[in-house]
C-alpha positions as CSV (number, residue, x, y, z in Angstrom):
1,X,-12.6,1.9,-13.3
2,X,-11.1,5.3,-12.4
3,X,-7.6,6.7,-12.5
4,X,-8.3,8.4,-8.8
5,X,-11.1,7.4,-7.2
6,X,-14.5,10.3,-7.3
7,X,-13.9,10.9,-3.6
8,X,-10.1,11.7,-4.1
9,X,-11.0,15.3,-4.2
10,X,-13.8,15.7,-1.5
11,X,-10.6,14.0,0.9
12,X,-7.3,14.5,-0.4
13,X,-5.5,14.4,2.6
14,X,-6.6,11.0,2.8
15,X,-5.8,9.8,-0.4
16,X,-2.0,11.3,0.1
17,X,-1.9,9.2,3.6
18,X,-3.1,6.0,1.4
19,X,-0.5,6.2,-1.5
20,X,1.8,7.1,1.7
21,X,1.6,3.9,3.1
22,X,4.9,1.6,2.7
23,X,4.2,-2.1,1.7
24,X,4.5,-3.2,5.9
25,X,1.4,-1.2,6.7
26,X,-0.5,-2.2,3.4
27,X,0.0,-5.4,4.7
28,X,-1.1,-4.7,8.2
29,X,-3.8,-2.7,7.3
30,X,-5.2,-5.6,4.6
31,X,-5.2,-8.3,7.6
32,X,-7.2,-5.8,10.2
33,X,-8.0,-2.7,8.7
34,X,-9.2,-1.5,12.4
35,X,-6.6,-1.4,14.3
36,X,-4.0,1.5,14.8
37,X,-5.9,2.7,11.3
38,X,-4.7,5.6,10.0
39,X,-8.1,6.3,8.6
40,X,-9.7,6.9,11.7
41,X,-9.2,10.8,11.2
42,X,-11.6,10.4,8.2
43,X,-13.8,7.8,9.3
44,X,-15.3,6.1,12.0
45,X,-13.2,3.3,12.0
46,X,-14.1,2.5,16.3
47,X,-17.6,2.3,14.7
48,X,-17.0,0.2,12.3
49,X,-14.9,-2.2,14.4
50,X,-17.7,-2.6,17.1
51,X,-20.3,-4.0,14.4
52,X,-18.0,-6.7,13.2
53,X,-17.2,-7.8,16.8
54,X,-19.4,-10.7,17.2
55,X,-18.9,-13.7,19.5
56,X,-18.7,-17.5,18.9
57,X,-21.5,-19.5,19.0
58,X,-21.4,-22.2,21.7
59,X,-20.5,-25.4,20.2
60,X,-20.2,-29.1,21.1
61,X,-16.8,-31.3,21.3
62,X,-18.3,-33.5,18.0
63,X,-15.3,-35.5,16.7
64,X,-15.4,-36.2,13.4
65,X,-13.7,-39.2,11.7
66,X,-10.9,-38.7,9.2
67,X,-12.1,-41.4,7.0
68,X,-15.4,-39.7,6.4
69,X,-13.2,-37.0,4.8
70,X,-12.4,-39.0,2.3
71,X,-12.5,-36.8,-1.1
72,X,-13.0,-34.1,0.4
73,X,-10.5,-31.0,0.4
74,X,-8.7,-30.6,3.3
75,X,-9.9,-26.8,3.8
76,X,-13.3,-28.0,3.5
77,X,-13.2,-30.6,5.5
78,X,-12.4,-28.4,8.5
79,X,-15.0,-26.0,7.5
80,X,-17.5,-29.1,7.7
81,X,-16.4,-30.5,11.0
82,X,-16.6,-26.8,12.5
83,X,-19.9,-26.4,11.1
84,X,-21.4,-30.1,12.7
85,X,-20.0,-29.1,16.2
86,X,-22.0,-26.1,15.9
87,X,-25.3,-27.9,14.6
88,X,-28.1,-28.8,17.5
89,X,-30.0,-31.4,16.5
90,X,-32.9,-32.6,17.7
91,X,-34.2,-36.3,18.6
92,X,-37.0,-35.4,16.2
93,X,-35.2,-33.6,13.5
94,X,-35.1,-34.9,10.0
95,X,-31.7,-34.0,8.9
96,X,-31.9,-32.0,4.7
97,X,-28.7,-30.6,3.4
98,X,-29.6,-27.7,0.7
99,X,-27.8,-27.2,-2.5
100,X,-25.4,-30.6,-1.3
101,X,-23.2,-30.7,-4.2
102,X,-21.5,-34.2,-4.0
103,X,-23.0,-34.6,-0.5
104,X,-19.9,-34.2,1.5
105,X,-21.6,-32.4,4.9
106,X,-24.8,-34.5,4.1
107,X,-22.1,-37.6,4.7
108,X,-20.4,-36.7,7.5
109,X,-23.5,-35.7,9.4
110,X,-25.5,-39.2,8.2
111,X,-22.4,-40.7,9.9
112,X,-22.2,-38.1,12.9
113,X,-25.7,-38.6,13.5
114,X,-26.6,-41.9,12.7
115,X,-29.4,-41.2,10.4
116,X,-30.7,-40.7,6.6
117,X,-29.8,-37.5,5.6
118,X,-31.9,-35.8,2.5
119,X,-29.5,-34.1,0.3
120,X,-30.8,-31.5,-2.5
121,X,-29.0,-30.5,-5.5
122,X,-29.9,-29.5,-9.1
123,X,-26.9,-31.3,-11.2
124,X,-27.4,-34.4,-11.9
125,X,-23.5,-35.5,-12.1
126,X,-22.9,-34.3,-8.5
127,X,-25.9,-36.2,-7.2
128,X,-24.6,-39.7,-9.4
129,X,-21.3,-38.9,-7.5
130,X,-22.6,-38.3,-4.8
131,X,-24.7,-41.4,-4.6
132,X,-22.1,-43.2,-5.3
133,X,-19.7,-42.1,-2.3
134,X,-22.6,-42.3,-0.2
135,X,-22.8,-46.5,-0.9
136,X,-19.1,-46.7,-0.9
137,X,-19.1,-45.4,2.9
138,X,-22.1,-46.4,3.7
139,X,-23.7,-43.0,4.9
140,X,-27.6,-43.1,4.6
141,X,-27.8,-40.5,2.2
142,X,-30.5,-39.9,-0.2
143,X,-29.1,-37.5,-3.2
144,X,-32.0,-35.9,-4.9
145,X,-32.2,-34.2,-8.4
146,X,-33.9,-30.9,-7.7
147,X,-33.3,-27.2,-8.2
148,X,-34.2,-25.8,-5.4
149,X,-35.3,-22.3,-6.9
150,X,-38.3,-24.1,-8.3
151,X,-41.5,-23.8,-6.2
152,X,-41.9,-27.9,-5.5
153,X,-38.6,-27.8,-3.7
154,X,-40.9,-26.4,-0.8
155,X,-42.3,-30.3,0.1
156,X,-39.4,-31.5,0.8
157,X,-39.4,-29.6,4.5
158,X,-41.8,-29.8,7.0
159,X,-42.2,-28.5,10.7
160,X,-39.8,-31.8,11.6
161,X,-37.2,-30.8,8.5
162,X,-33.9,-29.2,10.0
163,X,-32.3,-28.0,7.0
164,X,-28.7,-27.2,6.5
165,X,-26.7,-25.1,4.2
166,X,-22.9,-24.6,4.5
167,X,-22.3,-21.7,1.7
168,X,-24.8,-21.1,-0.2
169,X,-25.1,-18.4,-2.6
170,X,-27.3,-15.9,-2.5
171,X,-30.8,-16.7,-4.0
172,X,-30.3,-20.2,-3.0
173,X,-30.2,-19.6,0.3
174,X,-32.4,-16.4,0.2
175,X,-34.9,-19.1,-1.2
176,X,-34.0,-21.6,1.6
177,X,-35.2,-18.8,4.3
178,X,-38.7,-18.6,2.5
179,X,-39.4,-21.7,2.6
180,X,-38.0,-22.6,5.9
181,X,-40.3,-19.5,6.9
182,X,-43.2,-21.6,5.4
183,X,-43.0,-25.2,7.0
184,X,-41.7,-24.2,10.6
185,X,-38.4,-26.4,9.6
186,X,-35.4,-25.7,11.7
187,X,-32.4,-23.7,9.9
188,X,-28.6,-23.5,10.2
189,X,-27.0,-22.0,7.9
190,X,-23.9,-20.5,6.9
191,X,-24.9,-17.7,3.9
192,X,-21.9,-17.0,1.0
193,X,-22.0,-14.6,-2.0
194,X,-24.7,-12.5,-1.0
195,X,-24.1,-10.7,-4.5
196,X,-25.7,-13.5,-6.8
197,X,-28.7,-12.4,-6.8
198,X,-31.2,-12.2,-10.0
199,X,-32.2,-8.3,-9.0
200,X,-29.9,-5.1,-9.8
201,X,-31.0,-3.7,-6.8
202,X,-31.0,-5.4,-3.0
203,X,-34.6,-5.4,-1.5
204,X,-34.2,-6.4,2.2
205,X,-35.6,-9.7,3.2
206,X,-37.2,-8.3,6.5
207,X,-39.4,-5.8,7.8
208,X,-36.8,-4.0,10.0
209,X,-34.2,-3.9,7.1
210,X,-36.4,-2.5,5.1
211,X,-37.8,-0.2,7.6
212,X,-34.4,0.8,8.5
213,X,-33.0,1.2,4.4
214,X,-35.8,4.0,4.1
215,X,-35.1,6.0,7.4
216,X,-31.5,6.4,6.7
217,X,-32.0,6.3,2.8
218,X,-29.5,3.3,1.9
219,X,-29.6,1.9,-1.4
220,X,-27.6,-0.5,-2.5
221,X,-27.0,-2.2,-5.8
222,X,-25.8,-6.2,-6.8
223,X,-22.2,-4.7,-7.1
224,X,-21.7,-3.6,-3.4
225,X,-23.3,-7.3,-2.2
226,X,-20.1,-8.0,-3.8
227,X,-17.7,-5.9,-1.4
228,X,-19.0,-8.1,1.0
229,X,-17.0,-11.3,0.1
230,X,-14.0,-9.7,-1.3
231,X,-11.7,-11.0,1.8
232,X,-10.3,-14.0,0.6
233,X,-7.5,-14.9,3.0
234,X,-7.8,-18.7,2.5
235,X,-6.3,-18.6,-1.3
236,X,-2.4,-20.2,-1.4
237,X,0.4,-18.0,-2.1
238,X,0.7,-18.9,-5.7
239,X,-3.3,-18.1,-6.5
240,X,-2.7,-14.9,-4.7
241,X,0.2,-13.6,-6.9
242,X,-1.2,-15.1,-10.0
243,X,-4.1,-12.5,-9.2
244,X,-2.4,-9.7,-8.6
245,X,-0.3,-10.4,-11.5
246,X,-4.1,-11.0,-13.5
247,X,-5.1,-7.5,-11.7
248,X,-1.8,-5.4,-12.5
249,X,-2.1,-6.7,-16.4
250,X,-5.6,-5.8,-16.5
251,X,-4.5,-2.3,-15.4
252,X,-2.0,-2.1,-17.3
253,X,-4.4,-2.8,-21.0
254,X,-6.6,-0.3,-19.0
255,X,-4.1,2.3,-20.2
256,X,-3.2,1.3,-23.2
257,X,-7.1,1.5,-24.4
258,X,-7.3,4.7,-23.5
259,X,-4.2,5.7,-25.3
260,X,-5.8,3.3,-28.1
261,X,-9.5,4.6,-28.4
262,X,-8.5,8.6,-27.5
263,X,-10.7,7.6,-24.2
264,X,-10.2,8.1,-20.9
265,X,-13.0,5.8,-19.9
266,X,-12.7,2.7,-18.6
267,X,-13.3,-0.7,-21.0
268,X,-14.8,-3.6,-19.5
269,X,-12.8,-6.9,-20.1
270,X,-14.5,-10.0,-19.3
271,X,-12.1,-12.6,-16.8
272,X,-10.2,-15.4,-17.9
273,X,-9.7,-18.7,-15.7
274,X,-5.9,-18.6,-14.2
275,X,-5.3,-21.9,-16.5
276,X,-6.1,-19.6,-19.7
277,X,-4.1,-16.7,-19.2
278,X,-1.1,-15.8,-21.4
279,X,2.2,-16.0,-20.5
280,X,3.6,-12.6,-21.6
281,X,1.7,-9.3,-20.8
282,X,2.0,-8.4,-24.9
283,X,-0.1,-11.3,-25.7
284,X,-3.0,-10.6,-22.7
285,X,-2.6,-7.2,-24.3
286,X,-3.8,-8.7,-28.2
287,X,-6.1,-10.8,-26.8
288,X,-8.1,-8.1,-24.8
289,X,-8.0,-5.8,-27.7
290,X,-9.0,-8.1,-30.3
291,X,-11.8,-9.1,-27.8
292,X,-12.7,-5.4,-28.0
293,X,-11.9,-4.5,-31.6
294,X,-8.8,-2.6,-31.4
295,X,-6.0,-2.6,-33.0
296,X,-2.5,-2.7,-31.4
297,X,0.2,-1.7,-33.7
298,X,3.0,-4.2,-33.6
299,X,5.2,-1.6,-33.4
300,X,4.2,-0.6,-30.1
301,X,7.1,-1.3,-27.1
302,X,4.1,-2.3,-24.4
303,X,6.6,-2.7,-21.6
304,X,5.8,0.9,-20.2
305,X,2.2,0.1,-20.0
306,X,3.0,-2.9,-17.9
307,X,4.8,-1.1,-15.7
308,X,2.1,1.4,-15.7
309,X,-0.1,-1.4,-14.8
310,X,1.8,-2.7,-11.5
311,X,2.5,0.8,-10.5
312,X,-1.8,1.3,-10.6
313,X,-2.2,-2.0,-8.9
314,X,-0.5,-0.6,-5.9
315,X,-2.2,2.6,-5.9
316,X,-5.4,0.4,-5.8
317,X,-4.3,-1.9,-2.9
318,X,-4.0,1.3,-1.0
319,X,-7.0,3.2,-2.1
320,X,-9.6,0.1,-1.3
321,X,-8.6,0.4,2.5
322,X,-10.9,2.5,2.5
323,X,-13.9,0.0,1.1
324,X,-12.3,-2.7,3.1
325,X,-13.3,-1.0,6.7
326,X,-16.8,-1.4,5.3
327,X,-16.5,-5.0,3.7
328,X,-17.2,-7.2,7.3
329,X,-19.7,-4.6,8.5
330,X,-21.7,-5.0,5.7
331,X,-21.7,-8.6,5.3
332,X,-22.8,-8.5,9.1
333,X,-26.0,-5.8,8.3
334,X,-26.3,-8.4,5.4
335,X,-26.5,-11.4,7.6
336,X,-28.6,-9.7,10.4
337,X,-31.3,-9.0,7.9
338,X,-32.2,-12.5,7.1
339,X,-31.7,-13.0,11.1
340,X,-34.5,-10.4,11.5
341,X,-36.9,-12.5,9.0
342,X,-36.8,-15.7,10.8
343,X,-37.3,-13.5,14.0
344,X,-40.5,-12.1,12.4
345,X,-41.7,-15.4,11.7
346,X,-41.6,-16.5,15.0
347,X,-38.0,-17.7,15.5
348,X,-35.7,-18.3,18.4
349,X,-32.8,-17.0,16.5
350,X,-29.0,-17.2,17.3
351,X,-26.4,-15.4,15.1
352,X,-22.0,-15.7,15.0
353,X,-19.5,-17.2,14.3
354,X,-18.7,-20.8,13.2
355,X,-15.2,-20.7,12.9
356,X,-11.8,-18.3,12.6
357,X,-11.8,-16.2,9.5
358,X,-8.5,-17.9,8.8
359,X,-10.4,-20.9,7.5
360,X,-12.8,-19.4,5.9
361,X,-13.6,-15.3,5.7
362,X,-17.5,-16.7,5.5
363,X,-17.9,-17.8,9.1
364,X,-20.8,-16.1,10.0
365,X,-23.6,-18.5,11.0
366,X,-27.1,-18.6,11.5
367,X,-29.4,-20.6,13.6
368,X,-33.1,-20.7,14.2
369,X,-35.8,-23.0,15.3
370,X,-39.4,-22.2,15.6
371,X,-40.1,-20.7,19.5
């Protein structure tokens, strides 16, 4: 959105030791932006790095078969087995996997487990699929048509439910830890994309998040929910570059509108699925501005702006360092929050890790059972 960023000229020492930093130490620095960070001379970085250092939670040695992962991606399969080997079930528990999609977890665990799992989801193609790999495994899963924002998807837990929830998005599963609140159900769950939200503004869940948000007078809006899942180090090489490459064009039409319009303010330009993007920077170039109403003269040599694009791309790579020292810790405050409402409601509450950020960045985990 901005040329420089509005700090640059409260800290320009530190914007000078940002665009300083060789491609080696971006790289470094992107992987663990705590350690040996030049920004400590500017920020509290040892601070920082102490709130995101949170331990594993125990786990059990569950072995789950391969055939189970059967249509499932290989990434997600390991995501599912790490979660099982961290889920404690009880003899009494009756096993409900929220916002299921095609039921894979809600499988594995029917098989793990050896019992009917209820598995929740609003689209009805993803619950006739995954019905129908439930009977061709034969896992005792029931796949029910229901969106779980609507008030009667409260009866389907009770003070025997132990509800599961392996990434879901944020007013699903801020909706899962009301009603879990209500019945007494047992919870695990893994919380994702704490951004999607219906509100502009984030109103913490519990007392003590709220309590602390108005002592230190911290605000914040849907956008920053979204630094907290920026980190994606579990895209492939060639999604990667095809991002940056998205990223660096984008940048690139950012300069040429301003040129265009005699503005320099930035232009919104809604995102366009990798499979849809042009080929040539000139024709992302004519497709933006015809999307916004402007006229590029075909006349106009756009191979400077491109450059001018990649060249602002790096600058940015640098420059958010400085929002990435802040991205885990807030996911964590983000995280201990709703660990804070099920402890007012009378949970025994545990709270880590699930698995190594390598498989997925959103390994933080969550489990609570009524004390």
């Amino acid at each position: 959105m901005y040329r420089r960023p509005p700090w640059q000229k409260a800290c320009p020492e530190l914007v000078d030791v940002l665009l300083g930093l060789d491609d080696l130490q971006l790289e470094r620095l992107q992987a663990n932006p705590w350690q040996n960070s030049p920004l400590q001379a500017w920020l509290p970085v040892a601070e920082l790095a102490e709130l995101v250092r949170l331990a594993p939670l125990a786990d059990k040695a569950v072995l789950l078969s391969q055939a189970w992962g059967q249509h499932v991606g290989g990434r997600k399969w390991q995501q599912i087995e790490a979660f099982a080997r961290h889920l404690h079930v009880a003899p009494q528990d009756v096993l409900l996997d929220w916002c299921a999609g095609k039921g894979h977890l809600a499988r594995a665990l029917s098989h793990y487990h050896a019992a009917e799992v209820i598995a929740l989801e609003w689209q009805a193609s993803l619950c006739e699929e995954g019905q129908r790999l439930a009977a061709a495994q034969l896992a005792s899963v029931r796949m029910h048509q229901q969106d779980v924002m609507a008030m009667e998807a409260g009866r389907f837990l009770t003070s025997q439910t132990h509800v599961v929830a392996l990434h879901a998005c944020g007013d699903l599963h801020l909706r899962l830890l009301d009603v879990t609140a209500a019945s007494g159900s047992a919870i695990t769950l893994a919380p994702c994309c704490y951004h999607r939200i219906q509100e502009t503004d984030y109103r913490p869940v519990s007392r003590r998040g709220r309590e602390l948000c108005g002592r230190y007078s911290l605000s914040l809006e849907r956008n920053d929910l979204a630094l907290a899942v920026q980190e994606t180090v579990t895209a492939p090489r060639g999604v990667r570059r095809r991002r940056e490459q998205a990223n660096a064009w984008r940048l690139g039409f950012d300069e040429l509108q301003r040129e265009l319009r005699g503005e320099d303010v930035y232009l919104p330009v809604p995102s366009l699925a990798y499979g849809r993007m042009p080929e040539r920077f000139e024709a992302f170039c004519r497709w933006a501005a015809h999307l916004k109403g402007l006229d590029v003269p075909d006349t106009l040599d756009l191979t400077s702006y491109e450059r001018a694009g990649w060249q602002r791309q790096a600058e940015v790579k640098r420059l958010e360092l400085v929002r990435h020292l802040f991205r885990r810790p807030l996911e964590t405050w983000l995280v201990m929050d709703r660990f804070f409402l099920l402890e007012e409601a009378g949970y025994s509450v545990e709270m880590g890790t699930f698995c190594a950020s390598g498989l997925t960045p959103r390994n933080l985990l969550i489990r609570a059972r009524k004390a």
